[in-house]
KOLNUTOR-751645 format. One record per residue: residue in three letters; y, x, z of N, C-alpha, C in turn. Coordinates in steps of 0.2 Angstrom, whole numbers, padded with zeros to 4 digits, always signed. Layout:
# residues N
alaYXZYXZYXZ/...
This chain:
# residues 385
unk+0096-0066-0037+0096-0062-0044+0101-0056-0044/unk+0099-0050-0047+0106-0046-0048+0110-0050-0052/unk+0117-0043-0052+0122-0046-0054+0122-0044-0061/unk+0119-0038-0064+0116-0035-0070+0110-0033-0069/unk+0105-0033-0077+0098-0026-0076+0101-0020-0075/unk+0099-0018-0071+0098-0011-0071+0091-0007-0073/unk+0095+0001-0074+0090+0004-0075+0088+0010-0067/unk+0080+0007-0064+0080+0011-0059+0074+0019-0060/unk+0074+0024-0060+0070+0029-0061+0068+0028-0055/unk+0061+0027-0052+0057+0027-0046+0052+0037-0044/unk+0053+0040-0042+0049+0045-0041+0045+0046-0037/unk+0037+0047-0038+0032+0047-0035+0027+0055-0035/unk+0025+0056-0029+0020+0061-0029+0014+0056-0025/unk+0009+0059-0027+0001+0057-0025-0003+0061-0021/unk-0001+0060-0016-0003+0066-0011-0011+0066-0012/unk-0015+0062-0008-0021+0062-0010-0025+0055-0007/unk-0021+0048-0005-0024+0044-0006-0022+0038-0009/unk-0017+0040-0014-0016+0032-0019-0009+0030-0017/unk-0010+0029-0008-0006+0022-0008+0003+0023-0010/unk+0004+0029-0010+0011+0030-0011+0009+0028-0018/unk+0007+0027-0023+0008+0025-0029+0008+0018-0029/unk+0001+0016-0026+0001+0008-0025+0008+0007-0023/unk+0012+0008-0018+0018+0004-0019+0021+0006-0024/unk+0024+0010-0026+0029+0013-0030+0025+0006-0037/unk+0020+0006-0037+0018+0003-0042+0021-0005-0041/unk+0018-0006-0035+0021-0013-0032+0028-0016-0034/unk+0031-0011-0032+0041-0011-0029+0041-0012-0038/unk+0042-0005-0042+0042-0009-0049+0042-0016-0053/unk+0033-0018-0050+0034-0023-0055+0038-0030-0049/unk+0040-0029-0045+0044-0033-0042+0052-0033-0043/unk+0055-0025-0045+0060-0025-0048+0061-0028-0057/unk+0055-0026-0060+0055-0029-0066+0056-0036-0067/unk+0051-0040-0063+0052-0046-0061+0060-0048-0059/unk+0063-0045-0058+0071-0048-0055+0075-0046-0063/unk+0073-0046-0067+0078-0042-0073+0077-0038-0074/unk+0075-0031-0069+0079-0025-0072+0073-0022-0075/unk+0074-0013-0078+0070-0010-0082+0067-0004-0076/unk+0063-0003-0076+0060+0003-0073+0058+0009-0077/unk+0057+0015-0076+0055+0022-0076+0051+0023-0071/unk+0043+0023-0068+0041+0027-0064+0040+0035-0066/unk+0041+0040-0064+0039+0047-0063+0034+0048-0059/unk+0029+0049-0062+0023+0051-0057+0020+0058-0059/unk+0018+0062-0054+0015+0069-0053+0008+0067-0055/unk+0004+0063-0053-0004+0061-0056-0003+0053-0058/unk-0003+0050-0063-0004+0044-0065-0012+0042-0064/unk-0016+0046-0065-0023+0044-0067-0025+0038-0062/unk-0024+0036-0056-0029+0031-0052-0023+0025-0055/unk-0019+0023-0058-0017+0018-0061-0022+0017-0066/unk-0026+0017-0068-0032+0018-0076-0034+0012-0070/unk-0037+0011-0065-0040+0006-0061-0037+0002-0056/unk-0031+0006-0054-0025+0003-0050-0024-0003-0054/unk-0020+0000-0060-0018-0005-0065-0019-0006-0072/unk-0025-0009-0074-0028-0004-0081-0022-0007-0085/unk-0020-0013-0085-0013-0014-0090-0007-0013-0088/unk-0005-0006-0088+0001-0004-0082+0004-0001-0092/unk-0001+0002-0096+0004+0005-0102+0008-0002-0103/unk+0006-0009-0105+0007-0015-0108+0012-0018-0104/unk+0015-0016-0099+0020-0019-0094+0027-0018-0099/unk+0032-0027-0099+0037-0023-0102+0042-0021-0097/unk+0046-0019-0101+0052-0015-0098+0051-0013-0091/unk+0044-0009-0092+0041-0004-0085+0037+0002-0088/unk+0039+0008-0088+0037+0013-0091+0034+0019-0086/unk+0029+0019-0086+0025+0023-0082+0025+0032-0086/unk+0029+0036-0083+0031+0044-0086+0029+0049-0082/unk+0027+0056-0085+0027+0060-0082+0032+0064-0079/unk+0029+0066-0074+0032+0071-0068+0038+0076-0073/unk+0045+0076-0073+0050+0081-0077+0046+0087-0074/unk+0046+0091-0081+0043+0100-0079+0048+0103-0082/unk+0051+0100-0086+0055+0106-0091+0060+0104-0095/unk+0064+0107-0099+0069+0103-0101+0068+0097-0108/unk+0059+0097-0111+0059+0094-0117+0057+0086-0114/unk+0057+0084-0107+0054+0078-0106+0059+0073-0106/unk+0065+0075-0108+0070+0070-0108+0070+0067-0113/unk+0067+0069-0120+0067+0068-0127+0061+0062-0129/unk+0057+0061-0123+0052+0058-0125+0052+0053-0121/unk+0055+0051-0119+0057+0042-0113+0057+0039-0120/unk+0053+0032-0117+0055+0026-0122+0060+0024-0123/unk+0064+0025-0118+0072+0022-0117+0078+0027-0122/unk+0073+0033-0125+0076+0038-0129+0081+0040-0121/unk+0080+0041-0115+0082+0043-0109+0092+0042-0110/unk+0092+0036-0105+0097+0036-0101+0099+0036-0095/unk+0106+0037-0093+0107+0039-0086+0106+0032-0084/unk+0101+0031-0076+0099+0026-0074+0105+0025-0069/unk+0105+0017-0065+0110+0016-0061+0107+0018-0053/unk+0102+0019-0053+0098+0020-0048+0093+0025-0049/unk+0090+0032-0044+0086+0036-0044+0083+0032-0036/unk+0077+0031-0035+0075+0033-0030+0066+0038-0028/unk+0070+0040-0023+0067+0046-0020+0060+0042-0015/unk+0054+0039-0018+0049+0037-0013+0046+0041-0007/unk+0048+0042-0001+0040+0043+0002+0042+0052+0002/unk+0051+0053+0002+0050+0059+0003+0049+0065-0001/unk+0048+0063-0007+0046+0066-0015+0053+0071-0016/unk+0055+0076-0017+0059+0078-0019+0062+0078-0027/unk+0066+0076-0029+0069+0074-0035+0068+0081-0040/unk+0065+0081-0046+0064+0090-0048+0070+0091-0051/unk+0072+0098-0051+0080+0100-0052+0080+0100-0060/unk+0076+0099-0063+0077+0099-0070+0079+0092-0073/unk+0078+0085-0068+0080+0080-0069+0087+0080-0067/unk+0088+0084-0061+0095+0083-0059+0101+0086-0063/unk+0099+0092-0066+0100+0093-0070+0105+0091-0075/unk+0100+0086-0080+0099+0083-0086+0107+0076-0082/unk+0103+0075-0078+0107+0068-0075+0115+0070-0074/unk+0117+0074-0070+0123+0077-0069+0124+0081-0074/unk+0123+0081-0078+0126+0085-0087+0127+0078-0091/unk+0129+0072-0091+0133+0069-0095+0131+0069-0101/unk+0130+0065-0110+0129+0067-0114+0134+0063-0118/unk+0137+0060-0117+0142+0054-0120+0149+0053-0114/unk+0154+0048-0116+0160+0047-0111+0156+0043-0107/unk+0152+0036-0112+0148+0031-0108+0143+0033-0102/unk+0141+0037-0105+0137+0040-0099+0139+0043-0093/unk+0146+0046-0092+0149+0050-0088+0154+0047-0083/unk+0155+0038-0087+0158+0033-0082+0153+0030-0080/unk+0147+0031-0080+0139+0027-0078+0139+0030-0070/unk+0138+0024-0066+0139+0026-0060+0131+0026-0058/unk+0130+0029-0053+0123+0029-0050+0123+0032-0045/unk+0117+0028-0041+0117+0029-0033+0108+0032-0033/unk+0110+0036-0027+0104+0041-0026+0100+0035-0017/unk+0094+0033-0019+0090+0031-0014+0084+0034-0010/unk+0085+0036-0004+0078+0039-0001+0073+0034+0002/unk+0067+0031-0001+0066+0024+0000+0058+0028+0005/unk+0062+0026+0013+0055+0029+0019+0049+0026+0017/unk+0044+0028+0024+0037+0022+0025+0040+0019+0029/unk+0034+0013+0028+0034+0007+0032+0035+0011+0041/unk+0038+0008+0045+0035+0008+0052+0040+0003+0057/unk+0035+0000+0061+0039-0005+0067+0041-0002+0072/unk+0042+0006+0071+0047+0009+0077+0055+0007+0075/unk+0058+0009+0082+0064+0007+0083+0070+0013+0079/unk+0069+0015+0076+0075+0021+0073+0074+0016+0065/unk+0069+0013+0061+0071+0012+0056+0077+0007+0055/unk+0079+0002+0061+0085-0002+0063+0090+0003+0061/unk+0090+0008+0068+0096+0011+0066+0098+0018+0061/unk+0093+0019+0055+0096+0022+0051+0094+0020+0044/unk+0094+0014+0043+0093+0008+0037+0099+0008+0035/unk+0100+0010+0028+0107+0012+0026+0112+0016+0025/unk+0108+0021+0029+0115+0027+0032+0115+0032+0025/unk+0120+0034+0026+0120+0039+0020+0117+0048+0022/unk+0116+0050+0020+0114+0057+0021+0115+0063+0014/unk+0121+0066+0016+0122+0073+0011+0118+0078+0007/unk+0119+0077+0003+0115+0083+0000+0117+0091-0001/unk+0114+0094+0005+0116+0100+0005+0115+0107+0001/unk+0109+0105-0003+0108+0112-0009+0107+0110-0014/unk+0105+0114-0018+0103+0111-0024+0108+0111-0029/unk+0105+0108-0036+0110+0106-0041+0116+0100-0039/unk+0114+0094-0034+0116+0089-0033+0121+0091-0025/unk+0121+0099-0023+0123+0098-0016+0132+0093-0018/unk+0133+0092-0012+0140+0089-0011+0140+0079-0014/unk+0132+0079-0015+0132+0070-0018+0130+0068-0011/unk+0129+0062-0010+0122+0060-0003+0119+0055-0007/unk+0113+0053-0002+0107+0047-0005+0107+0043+0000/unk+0105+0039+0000+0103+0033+0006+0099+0033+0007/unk+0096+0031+0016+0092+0029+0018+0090+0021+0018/unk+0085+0021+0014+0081+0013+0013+0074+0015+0018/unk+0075+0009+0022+0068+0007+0026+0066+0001+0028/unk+0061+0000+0025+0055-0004+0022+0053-0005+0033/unk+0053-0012+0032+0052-0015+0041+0050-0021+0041/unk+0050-0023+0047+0048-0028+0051+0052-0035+0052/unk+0058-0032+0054+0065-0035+0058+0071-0037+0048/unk+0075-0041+0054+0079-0043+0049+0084-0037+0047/unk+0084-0032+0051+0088-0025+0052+0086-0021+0047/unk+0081-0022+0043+0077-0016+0038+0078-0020+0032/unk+0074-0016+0028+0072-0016+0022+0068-0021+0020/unk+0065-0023+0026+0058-0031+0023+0054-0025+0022/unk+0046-0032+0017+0042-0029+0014+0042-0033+0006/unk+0038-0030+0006+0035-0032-0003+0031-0037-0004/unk+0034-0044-0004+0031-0051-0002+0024-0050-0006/unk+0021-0055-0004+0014-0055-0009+0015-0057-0017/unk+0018-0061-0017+0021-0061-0026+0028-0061-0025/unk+0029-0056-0032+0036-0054-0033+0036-0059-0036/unk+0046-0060-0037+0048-0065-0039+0047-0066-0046/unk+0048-0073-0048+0047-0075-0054+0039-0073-0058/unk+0040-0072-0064+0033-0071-0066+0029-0066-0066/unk+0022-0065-0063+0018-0062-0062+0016-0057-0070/unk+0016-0050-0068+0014-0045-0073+0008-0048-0076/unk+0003-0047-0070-0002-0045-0071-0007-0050-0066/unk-0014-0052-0067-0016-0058-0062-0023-0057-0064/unk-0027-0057-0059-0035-0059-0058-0037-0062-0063/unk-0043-0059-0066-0046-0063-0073-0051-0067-0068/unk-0054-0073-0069-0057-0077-0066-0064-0072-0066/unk-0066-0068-0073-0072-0064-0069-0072-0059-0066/unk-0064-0057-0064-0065-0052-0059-0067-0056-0052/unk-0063-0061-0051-0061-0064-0046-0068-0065-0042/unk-0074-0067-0048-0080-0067-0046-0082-0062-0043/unk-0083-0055-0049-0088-0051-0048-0086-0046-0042/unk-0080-0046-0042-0077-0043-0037-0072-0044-0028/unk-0074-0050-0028-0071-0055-0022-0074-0060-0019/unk-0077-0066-0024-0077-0070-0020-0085-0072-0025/unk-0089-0068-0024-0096-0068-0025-0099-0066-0017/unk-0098-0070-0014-0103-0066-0009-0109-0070-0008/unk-0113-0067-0002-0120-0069-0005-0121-0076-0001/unk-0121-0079-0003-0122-0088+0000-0126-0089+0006/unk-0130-0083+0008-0133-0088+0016-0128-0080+0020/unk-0121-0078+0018-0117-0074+0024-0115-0079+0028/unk-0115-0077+0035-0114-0079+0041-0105-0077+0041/unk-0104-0070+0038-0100-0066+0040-0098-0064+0034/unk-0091-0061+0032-0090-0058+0027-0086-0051+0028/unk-0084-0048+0027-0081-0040+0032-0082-0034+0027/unk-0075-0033+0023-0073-0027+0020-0069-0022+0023/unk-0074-0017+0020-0069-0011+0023-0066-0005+0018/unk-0060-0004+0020-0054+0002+0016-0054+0007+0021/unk-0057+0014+0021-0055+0016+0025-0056+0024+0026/unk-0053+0028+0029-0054+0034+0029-0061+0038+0034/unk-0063+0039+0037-0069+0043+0043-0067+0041+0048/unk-0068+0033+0050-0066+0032+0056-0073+0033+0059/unk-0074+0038+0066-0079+0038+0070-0084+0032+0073/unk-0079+0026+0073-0083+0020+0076-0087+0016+0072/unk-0085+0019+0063-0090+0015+0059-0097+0014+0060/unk-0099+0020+0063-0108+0021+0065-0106+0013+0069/unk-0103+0013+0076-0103+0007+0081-0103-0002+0077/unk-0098+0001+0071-0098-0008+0068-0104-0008+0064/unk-0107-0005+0061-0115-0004+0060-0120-0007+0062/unk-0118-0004+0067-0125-0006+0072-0122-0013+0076/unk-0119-0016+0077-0116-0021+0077-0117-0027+0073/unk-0115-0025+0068-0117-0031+0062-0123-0032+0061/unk-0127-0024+0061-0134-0026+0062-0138-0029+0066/unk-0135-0029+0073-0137-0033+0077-0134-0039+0081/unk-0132-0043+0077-0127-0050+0080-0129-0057+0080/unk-0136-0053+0075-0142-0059+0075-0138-0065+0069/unk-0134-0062+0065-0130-0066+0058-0133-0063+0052/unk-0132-0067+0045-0132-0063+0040-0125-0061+0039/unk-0125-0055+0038-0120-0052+0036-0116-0049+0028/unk-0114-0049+0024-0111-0046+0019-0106-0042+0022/unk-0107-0036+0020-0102-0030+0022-0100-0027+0014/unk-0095-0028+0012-0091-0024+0006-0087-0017+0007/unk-0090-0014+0003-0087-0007+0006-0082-0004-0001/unk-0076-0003+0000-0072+0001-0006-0075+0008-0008/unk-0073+0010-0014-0076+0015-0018-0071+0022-0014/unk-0075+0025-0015-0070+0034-0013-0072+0034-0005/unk-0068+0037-0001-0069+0041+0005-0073+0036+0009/unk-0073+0028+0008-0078+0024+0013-0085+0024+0010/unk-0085+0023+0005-0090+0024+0004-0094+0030+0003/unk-0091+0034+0003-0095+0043+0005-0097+0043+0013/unk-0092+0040+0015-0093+0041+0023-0099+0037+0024/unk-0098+0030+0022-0102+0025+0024-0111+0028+0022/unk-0111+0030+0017-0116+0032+0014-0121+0038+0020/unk-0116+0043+0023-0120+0049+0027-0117+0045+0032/unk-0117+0041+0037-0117+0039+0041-0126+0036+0042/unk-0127+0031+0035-0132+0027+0035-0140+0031+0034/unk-0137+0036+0031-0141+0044+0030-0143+0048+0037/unk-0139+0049+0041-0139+0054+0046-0142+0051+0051/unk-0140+0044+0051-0142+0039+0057-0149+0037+0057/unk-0152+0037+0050-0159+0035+0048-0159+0026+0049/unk-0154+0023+0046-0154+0015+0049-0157+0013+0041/unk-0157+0015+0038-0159+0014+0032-0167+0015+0032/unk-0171+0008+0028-0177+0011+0028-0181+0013+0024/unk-0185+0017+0024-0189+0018+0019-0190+0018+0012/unk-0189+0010+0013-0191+0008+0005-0184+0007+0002/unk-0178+0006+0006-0172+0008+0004-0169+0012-0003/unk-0165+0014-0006-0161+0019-0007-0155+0019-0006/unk-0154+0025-0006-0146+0024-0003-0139+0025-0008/unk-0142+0027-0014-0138+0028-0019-0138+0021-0024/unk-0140+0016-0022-0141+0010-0025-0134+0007-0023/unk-0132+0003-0028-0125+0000-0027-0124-0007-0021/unk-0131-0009-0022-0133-0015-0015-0139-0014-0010/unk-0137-0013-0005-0144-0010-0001-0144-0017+0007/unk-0150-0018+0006-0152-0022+0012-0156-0020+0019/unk-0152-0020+0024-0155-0019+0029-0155-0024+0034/unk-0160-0026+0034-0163-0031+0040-0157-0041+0036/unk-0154-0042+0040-0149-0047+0040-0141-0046+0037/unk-0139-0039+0036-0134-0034+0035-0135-0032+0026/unk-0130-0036+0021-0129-0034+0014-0125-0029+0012/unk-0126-0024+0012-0121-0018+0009-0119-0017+0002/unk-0114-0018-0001-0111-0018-0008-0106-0012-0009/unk-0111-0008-0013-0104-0001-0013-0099-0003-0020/unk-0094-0004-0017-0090-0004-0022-0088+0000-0029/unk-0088-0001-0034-0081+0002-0041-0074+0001-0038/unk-0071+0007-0040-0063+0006-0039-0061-0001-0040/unk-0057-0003-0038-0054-0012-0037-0047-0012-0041/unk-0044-0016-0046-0036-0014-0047-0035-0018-0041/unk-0027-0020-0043-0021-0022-0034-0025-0029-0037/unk-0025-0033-0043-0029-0041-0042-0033-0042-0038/unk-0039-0039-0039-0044-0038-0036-0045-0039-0030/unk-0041-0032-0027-0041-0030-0019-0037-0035-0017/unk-0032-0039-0018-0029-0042-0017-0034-0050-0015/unk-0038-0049-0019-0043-0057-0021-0050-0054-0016/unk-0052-0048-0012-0054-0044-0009-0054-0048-0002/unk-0046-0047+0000-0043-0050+0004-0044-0053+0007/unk-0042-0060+0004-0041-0065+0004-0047-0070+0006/unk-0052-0066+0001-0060-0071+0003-0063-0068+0009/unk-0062-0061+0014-0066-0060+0018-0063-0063+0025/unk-0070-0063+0029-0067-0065+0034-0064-0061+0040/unk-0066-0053+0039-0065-0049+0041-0063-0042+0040/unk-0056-0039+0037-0055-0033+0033-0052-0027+0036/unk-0055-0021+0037-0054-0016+0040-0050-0013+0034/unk-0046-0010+0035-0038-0007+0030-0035-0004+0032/unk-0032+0003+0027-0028+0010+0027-0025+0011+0025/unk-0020+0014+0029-0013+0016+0025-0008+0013+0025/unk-0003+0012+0018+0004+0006+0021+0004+0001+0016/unk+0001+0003+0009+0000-0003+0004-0006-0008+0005/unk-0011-0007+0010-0016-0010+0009-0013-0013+0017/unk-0013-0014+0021-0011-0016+0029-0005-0020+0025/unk-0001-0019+0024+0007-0025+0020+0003-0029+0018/unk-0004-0027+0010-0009-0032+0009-0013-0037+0013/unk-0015-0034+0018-0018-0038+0025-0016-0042+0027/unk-0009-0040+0029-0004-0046+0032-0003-0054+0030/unk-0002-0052+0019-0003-0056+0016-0007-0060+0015/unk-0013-0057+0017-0021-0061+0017-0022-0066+0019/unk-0018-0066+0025-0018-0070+0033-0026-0071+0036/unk-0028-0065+0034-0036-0064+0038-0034-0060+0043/unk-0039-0062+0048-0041-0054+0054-0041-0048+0048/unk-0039-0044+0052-0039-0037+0049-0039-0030+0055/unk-0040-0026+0056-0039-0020+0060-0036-0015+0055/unk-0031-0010+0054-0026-0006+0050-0028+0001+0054/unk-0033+0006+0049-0032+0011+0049-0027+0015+0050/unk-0022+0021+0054-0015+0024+0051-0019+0028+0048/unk-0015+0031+0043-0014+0039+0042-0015+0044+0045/unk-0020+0049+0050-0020+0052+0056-0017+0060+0054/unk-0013+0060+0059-0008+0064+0059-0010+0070+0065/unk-0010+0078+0064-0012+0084+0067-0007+0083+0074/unk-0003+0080+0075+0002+0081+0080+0000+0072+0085/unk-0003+0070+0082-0003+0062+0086+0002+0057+0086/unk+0007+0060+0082+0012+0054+0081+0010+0046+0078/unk+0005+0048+0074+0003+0039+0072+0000+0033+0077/unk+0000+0038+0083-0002+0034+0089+0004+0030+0092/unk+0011+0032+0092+0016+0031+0093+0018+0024+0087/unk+0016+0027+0082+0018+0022+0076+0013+0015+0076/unk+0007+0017+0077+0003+0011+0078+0003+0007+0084/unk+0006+0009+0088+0007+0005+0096+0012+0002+0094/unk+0017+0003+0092+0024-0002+0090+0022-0006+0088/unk+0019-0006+0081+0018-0013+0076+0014-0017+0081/unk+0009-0015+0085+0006-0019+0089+0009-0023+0096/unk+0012-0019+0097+0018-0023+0105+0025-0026+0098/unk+0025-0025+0095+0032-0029+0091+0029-0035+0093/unk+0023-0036+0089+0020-0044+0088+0016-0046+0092/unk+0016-0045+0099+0013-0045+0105+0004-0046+0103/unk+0000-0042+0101-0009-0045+0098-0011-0044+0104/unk-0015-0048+0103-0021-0048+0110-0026-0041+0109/unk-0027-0041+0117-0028-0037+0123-0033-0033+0118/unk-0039-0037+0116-0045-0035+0113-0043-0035+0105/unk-0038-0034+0103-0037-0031+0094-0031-0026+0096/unk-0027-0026+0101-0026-0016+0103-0031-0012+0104/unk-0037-0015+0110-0044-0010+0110-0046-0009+0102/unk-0047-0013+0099-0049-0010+0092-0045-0006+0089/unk-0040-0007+0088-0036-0003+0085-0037+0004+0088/unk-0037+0005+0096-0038+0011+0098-0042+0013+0096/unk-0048+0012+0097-0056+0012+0095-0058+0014+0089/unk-0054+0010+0082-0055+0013+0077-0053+0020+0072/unk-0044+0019+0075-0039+0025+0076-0044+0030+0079/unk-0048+0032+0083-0051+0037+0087-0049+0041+0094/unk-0043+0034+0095-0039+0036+0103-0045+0034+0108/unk-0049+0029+0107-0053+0028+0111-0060+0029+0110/unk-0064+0033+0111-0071+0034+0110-0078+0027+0113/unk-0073+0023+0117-0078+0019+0119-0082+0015+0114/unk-0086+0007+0114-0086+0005+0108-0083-0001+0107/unk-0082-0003+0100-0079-0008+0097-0078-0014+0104/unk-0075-0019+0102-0076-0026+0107-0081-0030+0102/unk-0083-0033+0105-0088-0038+0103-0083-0042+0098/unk-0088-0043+0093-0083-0048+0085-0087-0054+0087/unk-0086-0057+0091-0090-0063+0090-0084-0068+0088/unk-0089-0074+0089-0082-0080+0085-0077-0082+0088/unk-0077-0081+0096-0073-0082+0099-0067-0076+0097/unk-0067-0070+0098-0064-0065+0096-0061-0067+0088/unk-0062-0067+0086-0060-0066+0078-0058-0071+0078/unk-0058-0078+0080-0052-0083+0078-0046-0082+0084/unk-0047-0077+0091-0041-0074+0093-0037-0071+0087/unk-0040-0067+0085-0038-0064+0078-0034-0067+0074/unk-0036-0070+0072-0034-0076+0067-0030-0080+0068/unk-0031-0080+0072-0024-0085+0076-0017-0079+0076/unk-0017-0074+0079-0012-0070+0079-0013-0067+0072/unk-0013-0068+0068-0013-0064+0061-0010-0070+0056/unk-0011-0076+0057-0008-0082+0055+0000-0083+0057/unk-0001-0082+0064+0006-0082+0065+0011-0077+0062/unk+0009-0071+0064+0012-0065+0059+0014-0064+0053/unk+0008-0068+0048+0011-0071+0040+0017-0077+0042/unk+0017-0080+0046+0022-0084+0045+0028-0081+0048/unk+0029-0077+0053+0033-0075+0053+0038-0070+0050/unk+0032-0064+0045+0038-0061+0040+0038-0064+0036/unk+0034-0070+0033+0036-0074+0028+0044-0076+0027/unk+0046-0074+0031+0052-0077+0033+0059-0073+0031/unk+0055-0066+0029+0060-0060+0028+0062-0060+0022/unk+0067-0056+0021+0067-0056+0014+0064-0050+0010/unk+0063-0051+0003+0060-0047+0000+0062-0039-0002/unk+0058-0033+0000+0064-0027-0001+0063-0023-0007/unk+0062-0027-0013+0064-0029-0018+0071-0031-0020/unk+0070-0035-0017+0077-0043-0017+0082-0037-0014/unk+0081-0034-0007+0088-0031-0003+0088-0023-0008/unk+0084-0022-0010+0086-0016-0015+0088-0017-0021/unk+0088-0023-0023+0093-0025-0030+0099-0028-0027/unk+0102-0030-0020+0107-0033-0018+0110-0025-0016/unk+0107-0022-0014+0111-0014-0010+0113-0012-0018/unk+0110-0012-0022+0113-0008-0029+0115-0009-0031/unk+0119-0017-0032+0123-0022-0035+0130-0021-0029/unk+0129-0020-0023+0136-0017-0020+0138-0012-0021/unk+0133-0006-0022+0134+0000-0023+0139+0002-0030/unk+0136-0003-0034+0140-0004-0044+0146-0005-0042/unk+0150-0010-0038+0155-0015-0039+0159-0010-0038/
């Protein structure tokens, strides 16, 4: 537990799909839970209304607009004070009108209030987040030149940051209503053979797992998350013509042959979480929803983020040789990444309890970590003394 609550401002931008929020939204209520007070600063809050529909009613967690100008200091719940902590998520750069505000003092109390600047990375199992976890780094322009921030990174190893356990400590904010739990998780259709959600952005090879499911001679329930999979999913089923006749395709359930398709509503983190956990097989993107995989302790295959230069090939081959996976859930991973054009490996049963067996092991092993919640209230509480 820290050694005081602090007060930490979190800054976020929302590029365009969520998941920097999804954590930033995470890490808060996980610091909240340890005592302390939160400030998030967000550029778009709006995918919180379904992210976290009770995010206004959280205590001592304030969800605030992006600083534009000099009136928004006046309107903090906190009647704004100088926090012991800023952190920088994901890259964001801090707006000069906060820093400003911050480094202007408004009382003596205020101007012996000590505060530390944190630059908190992505996730990644390459080997540089070892060595620069922690370091400090100068601030060269700006209002703030001549300060530095620190490098926080969020990992794998005892040498980083952790991750964001599955429950933060102590008490839970916010938790699955038993009817979400139904309508949105663990309703599936009682003669599936198979259960297999997918989160994800335009992978190539979804035509392949497609035509796959629909031919594996199982029933299948396939769940599809709301936004870019299911647009995708939608013209694939379109374009391909696997849809029949008497079908629609704007229908929120469509059956083909042996194969149940459910287009989902936006999911909060309960939900998606309860998503998880009931499928037997979940395809997921990005860094907040792959952290949640891990926690599932289901098979899963992990979308990166694809990047114009190919560097996430580099990043997704680490996290895979870190925790040595079998031979045929690398081929996936290439395959769905789009390093590899061939098609999928066979999902049979055999396969998928290879799976599961290595994805079992891996919960138990970062279970073991500690939480980078936990090491960002322990680095704060050194940085106070």
């Amino acid at each position: 537990m820290p050694q005081a609550p602090f007060l930490w401002d979190i800054f976020c931008q929302v590029i365009d799909n969520h998941g920097d929020l999804g954590v930033c939204w995470r890490l808060s209520q996980h610091l909240v839970s340890l005592g302390h007070r939160v400030r998030l600063y967000v550029d778009d809050s709006t995918a919180l209304a379904w992210m976290a529909p009770h995010h206004q009613n959280a205590a001592h967690l304030s969800v605030l607009d992006w600083p534009r100008d000099a009136s928004w200091a006046h309107q903090d719940a906190y009647s704004w004070q100088r926090p012991q902590c800023v952190v920088e998520a994901f890259g964001c750069e801090i707006p000069n009108v906060y820093l400003h505000v911050l480094l202007t003092p408004s009382t003596d109390y205020e101007l012996s209030t000590r505060w530390t600047w944190i630059n908190l990375e992505y996730l990644s199992a390459e080997d540089y987040p070892e060595r620069m976890h922690t370091l400090a780094c100068p601030v060269l322009s700006g209002p703030a030149k001549g300060l530095k921030k620190w490098f926080f990174y969020p990992g794998f190893t005892s040498s980083t940051g952790g991750l964001l356990k599955k429950n933060w400590p102590g008490q839970l904010l916010e938790t699955p209503s038993q009817e979400m739990r139904q309508a949105l998780a663990l309703k599936w259709t009682e003669e599936a053979d198979l259960r297999v959600f997918v989160f994800s952005y335009e992978p190539l090879a979804l035509k392949d797992l497609l035509l796959q499911l629909l031919q594996s001679g199982k029933w299948v329930h396939l769940k599809v998350s709301a936004g870019r999979s299911t647009t995708f999913t939608r013209a694939l089923l379109q374009a391909d013509e696997l849809m029949g006749p008497e079908a629609n395709i704007q229908e929120a359930r469509v059956q083909l042959k042996t194969l149940t398709l459910d287009f989902l509503d936006h999911v909060d983190h309960a939900g998606f979480d309860a998503l998880l956990q009931s499928s037997d097989l979940n395809f997921v993107r990005g860094e907040d929803s792959w952290v949640r995989a891990i926690w599932a302790n289901k098979p899963f295959v992990w979308q990166i983020y694809p990047q114009d230069d190919g560097i996430h090939f580099k990043k997704m081959s680490a996290f895979l040789n870190l925790f040595d996976a079998p031979s045929s859930l690398k081929q996936a991973y290439l395959i769905w990444n789009g390093f590899d054009r061939s098609n999928l490996p066979q999902m049979n049963e055999q396969t998928l309890q290879e799976w599961a067996q290595w994805c079992q092991r891996l919960c138990v092993q970062l279970q073991t970590r500690a939480d980078l919640a936990v090491q960002l209230s322990e680095f704060l509480s050194l940085k106070q003394q």
